[in-house]
C-alpha positions in Angstrom: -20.2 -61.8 26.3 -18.0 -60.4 23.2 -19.7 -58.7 20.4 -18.8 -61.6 18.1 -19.7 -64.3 20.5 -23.1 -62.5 20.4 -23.4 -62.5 16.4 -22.5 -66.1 16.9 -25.5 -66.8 19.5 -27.7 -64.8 17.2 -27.2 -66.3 13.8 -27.7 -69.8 15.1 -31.2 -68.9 17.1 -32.0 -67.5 13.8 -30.8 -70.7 11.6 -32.9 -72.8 13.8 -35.8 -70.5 13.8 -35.9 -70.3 10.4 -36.0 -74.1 10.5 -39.4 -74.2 12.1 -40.9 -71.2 9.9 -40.1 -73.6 7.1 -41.5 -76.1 9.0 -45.0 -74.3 9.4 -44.9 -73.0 6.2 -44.8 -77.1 4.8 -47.4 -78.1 7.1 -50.2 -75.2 6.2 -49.4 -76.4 2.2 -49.4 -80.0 2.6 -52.4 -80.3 4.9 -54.7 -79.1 2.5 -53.8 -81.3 0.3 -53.3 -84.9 2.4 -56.7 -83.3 3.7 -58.5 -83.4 0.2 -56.4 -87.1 -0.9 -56.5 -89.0 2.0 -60.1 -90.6 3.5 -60.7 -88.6 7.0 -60.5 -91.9 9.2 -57.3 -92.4 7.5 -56.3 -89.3 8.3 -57.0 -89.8 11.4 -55.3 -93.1 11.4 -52.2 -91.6 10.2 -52.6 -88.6 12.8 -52.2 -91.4 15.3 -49.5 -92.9 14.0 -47.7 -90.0 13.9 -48.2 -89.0 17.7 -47.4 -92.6 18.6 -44.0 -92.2 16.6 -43.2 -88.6 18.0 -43.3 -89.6 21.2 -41.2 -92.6 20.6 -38.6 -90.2 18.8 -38.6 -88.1 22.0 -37.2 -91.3 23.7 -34.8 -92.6 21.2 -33.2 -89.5 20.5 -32.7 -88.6 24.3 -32.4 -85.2 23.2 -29.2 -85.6 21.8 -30.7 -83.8 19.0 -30.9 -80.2 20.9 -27.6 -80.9 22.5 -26.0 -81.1 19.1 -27.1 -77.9 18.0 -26.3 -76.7 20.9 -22.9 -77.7 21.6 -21.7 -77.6 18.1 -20.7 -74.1 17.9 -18.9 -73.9 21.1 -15.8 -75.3 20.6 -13.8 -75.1 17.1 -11.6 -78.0 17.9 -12.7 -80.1 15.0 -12.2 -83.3 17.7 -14.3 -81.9 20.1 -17.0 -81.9 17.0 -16.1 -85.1 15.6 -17.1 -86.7 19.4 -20.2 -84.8 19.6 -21.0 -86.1 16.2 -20.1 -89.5 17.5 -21.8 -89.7 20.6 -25.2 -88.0 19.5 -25.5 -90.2 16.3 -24.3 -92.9 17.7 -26.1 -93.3 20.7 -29.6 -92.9 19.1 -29.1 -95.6 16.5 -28.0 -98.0 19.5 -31.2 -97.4 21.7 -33.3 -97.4 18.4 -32.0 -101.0 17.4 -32.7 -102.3 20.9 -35.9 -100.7 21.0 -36.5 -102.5 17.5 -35.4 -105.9 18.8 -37.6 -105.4 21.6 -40.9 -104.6 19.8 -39.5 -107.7 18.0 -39.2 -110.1 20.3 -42.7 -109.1 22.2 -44.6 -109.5 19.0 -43.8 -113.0 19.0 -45.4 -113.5 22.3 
């Protein structure tokens, strides 16, 4: 691996480490505080809710998220990007409107 190929591979692990510092750093603030507004079974209520939609985003996304990040900075042939961008924001909204039209159409039975 080249020495700049290297820097490369380093700045992004930090840019997306930094990303979930920040992360951490929001939740230790704002739980507190939704802690002290909210009604504990609420709380809990919305805990719920929460897990239920993480692991639905987990589905949806098909981890196109990662790949993204992943496979952005490999290639600089904007083309290459702008069908990486296509595919993994495209293909998420697709399976999240079926998904939708689903939970649609079995609430009505």
């Amino acid at each position: 691996m080249s020495e700049n190929n290297e820097s490369k591979v380093v700045n992004h692990i930090f840019n997306v480490g930094l990303g979930t510092v920040v992360n951490i750093i929001l939740g230790l603030i704002t739980t507190p505080l939704i802690t002290r507004i909210a009604d504990p079974s609420e709380y809990g209520q919305l805990s719920v809710f929460n897990a239920y939609a993480d692991i639905m985003l987990a589905f949806l996304y098909l981890g196109l998220d990662r790949s993204l990040m992943r496979f952005f900075y490999d290639d600089e042939d904007i083309k290459s990007k702008r069908s990486l961008l296509k595919i993994c924001f495209l293909l998420p909204i697709v399976t999240t409107v079926i998904a939708m039209g689903a939970f649609v159409l079995l609430s009505y039975f």
